[in-house]
VOVEX-738523 format. One record per residue (C-alpha): residue number from 1; residue in three letters; y negated, x negated, z negated. Coordinates in nm, 3 decimals, padded with zeros to 5 digits, always signed. Each point is the difference from the previous one (the first is absolute). Example, Ala and Ser with C-alpha at 12.3 -4.5 7.8 and 13.67 -1.06 7.14 Angstrom:
REM VOVEX-738523
SITE resi resn   north    east      up
SITE    1  Ala +00.450 -01.230 -00.780
SITE    2  Ser -00.344 -00.137 +00.066
//
This chain:
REM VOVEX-738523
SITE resi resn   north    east      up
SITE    1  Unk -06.722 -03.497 -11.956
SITE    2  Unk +00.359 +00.013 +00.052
SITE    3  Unk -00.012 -00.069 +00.373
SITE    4  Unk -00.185 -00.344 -00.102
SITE    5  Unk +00.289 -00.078 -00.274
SITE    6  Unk +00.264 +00.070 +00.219
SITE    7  Unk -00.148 -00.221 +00.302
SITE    8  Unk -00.049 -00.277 -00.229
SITE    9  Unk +00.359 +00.042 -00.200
SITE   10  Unk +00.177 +00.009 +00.357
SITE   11  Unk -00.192 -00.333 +00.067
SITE   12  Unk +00.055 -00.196 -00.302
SITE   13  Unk +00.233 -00.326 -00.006
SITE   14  Unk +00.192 +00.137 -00.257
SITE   15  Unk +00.100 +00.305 +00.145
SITE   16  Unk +00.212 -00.126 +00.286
SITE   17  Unk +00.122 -00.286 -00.270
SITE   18  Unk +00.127 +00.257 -00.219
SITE   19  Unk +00.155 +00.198 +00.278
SITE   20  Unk +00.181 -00.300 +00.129
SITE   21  Unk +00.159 -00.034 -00.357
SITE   22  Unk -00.209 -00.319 -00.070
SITE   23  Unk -00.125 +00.118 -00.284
SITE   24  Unk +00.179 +00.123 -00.290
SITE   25  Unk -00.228 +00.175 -00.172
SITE   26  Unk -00.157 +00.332 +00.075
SITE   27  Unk -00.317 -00.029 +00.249
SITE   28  Unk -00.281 +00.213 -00.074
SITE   29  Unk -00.107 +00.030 +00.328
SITE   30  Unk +00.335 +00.199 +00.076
SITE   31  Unk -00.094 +00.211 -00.368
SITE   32  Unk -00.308 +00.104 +00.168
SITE   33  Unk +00.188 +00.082 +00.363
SITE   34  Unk +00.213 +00.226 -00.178
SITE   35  Unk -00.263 +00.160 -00.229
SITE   36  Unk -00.225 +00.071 +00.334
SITE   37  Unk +00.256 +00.094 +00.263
SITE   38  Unk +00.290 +00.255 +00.036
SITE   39  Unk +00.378 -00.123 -00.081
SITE   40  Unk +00.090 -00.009 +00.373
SITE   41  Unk -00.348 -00.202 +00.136
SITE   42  Unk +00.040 -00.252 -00.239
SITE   43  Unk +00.335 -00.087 +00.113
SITE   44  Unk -00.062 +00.010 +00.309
SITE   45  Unk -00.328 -00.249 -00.048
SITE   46  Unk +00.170 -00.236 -00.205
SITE   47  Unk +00.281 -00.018 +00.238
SITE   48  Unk -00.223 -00.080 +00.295
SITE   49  Unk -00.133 -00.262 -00.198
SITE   50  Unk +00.273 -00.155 -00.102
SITE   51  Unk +00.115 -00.051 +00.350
SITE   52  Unk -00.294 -00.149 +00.066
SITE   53  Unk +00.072 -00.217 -00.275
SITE   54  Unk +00.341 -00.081 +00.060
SITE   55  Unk +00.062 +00.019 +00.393
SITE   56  Unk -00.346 -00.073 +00.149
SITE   57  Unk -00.083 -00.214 -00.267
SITE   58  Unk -00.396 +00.060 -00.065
SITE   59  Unk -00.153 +00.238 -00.248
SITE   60  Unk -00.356 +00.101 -00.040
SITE   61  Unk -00.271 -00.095 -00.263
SITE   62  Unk -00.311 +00.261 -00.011
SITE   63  Unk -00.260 -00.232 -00.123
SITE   64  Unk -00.313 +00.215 +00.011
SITE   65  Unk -00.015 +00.362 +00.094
SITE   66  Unk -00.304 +00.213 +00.051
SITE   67  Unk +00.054 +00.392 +00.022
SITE   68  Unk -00.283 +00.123 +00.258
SITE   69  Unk +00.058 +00.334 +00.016
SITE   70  Unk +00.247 +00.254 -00.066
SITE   71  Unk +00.036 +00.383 +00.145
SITE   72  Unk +00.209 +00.299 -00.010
SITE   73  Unk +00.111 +00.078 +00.284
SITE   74  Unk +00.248 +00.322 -00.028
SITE   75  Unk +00.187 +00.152 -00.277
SITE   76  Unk +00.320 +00.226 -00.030
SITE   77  Unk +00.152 +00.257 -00.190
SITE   78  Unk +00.357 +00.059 -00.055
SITE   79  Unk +00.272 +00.223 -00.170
SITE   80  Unk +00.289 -00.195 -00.084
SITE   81  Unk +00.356 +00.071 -00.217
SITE   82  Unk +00.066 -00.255 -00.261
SITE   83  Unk +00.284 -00.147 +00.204
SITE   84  Unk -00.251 -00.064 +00.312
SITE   85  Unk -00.274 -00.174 -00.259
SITE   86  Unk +00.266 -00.233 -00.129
SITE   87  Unk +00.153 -00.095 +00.343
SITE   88  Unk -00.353 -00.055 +00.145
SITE   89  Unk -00.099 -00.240 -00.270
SITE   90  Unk +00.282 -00.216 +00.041
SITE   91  Unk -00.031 +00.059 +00.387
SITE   92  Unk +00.380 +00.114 +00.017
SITE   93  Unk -00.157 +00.291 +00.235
SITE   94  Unk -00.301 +00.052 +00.141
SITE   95  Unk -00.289 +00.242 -00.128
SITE   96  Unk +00.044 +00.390 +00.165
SITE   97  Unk -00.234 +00.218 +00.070
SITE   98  Unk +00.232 +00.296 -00.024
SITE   99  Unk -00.098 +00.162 -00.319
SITE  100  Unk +00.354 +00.161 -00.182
SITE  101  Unk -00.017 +00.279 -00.218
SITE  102  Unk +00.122 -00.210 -00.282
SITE  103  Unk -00.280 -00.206 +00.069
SITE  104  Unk -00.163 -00.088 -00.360
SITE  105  Unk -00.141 -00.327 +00.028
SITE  106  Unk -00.390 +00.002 +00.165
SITE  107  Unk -00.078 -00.378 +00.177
SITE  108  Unk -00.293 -00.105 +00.123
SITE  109  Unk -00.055 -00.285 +00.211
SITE  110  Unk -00.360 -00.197 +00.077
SITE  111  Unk -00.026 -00.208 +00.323
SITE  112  Unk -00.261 -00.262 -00.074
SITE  113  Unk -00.147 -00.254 +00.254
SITE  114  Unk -00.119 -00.321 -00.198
SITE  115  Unk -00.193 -00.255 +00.171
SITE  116  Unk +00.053 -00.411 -00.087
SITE  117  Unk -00.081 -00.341 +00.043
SITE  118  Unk +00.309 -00.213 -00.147
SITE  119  Unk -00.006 -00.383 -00.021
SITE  120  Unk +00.346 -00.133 +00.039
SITE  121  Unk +00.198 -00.274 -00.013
SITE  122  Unk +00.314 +00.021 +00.192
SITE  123  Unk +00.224 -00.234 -00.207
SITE  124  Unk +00.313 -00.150 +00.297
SITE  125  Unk +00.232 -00.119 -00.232
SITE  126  Unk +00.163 -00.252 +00.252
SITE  127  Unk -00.379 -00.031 +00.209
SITE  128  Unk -00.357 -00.094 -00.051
SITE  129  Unk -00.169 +00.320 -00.249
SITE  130  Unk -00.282 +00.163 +00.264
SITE  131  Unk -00.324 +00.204 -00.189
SITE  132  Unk -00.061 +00.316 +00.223
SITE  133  Unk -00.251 +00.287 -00.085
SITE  134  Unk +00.079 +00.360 +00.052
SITE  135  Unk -00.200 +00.294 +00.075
SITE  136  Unk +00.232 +00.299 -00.072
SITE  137  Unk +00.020 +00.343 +00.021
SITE  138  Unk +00.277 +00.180 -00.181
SITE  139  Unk +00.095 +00.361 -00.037
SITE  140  Unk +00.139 +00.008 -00.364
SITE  141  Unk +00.172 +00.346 -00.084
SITE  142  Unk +00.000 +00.089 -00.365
SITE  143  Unk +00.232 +00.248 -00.108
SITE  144  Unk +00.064 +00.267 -00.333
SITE  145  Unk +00.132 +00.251 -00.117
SITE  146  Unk -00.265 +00.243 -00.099
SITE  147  Unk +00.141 +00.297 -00.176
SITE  148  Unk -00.082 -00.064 -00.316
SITE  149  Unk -00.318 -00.182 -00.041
SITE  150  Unk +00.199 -00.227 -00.315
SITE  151  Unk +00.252 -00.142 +00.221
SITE  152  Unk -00.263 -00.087 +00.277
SITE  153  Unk +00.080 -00.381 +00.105
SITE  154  Unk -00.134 -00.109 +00.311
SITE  155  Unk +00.197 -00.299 +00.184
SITE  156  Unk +00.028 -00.204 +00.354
SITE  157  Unk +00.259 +00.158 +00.166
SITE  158  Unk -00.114 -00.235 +00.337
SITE  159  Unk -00.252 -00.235 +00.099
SITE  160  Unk -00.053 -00.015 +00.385
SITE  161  Unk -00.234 -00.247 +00.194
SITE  162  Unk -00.184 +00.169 +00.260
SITE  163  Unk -00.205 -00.244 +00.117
SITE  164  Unk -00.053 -00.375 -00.070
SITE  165  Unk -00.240 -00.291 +00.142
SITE  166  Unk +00.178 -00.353 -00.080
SITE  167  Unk -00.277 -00.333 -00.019
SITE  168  Unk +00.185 -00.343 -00.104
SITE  169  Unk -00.221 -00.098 -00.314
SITE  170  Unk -00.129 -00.288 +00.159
SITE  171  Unk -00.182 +00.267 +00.275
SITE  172  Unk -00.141 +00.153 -00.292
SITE  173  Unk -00.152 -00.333 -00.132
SITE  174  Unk -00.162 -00.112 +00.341
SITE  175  Unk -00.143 +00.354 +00.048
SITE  176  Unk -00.162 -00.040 -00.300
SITE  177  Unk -00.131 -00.344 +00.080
SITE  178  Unk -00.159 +00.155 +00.337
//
């Protein structure tokens, strides 16, 4: 599922590594970003976690994550130019929902609500690393172009948390003892 691949890739070690220019070498975690997510949400990701990298010096390692449940929630239509389609993938301007008569490009866009339980270390580069579980709920909008049913290539345009329960990992570990 690409909403699991894209958790995990944001999460990795590497990714925020690679970001920060400590590795040389291509990271595959930022291949399968930008395979999974539109031009414009990638950049802005990786550039959120680079700053975490770099300024607030922590990243975050997914080390187990469980998908519980996943929904749609809503869906849209829209009628775009060519010019619009391009500027909303690289989010130079945001998505209308005035339909032009030159309008030639059909988008459709699926709101999906998907339910997790993330185990995570929080790796302080300067502090002591904490283990924290998540339970998450995230609205992940997909996005393509749906004119012609060849060209059809669904991507993350955003991921949003709508809700979230924190428990430090060693909560977890005495509830279970109980």
């Amino acid at each position: 599922m690409a909403s699991e691949v894209t958790l995990r890739a944001m999460k990795s070690r590497t990714f925020p590594e690679f970001l920060a220019g400590k590795k040389k070498s291509s990271s595959k975690e930022a291949n399968k970003l930008k395979e999974y997510m539109i031009p414009g949400y990638y950049n802005e990701t990786a550039l959120q976690v680079k700053k975490n990298y770099l300024h607030r010096n922590f990243y975050v390692e997914c080390e187990d994550m469980q998908i519980e449940k996943t929904q749609l929630a809503h869906v849209t239509y829209h009628r775009l130019t060519m010019q619009a389609y391009e500027d909303w993938v690289k989010f130079k301007k945001p998505l209308t929902r005035a339909i032009s008569s030159k309008a030639s490009v059909e988008y459709l866009r699926l709101y999906v609500d998907v339910a997790t339980v993330e185990n995570l270390k929080i790796v302080h580069l300067v502090e002591k690393t904490s283990y924290m579980q998540h339970q998450n709920v995230c609205r992940v909008v997909f996005g393509s172009r749906v004119t012609d049913p060849d060209t059809v290539d669904w991507r993350i345009e955003s991921m949003r948390l709508i809700e979230q329960k924190t428990i430090s990992r060693s909560q977890v570990n005495d509830e279970k003892d109980e």
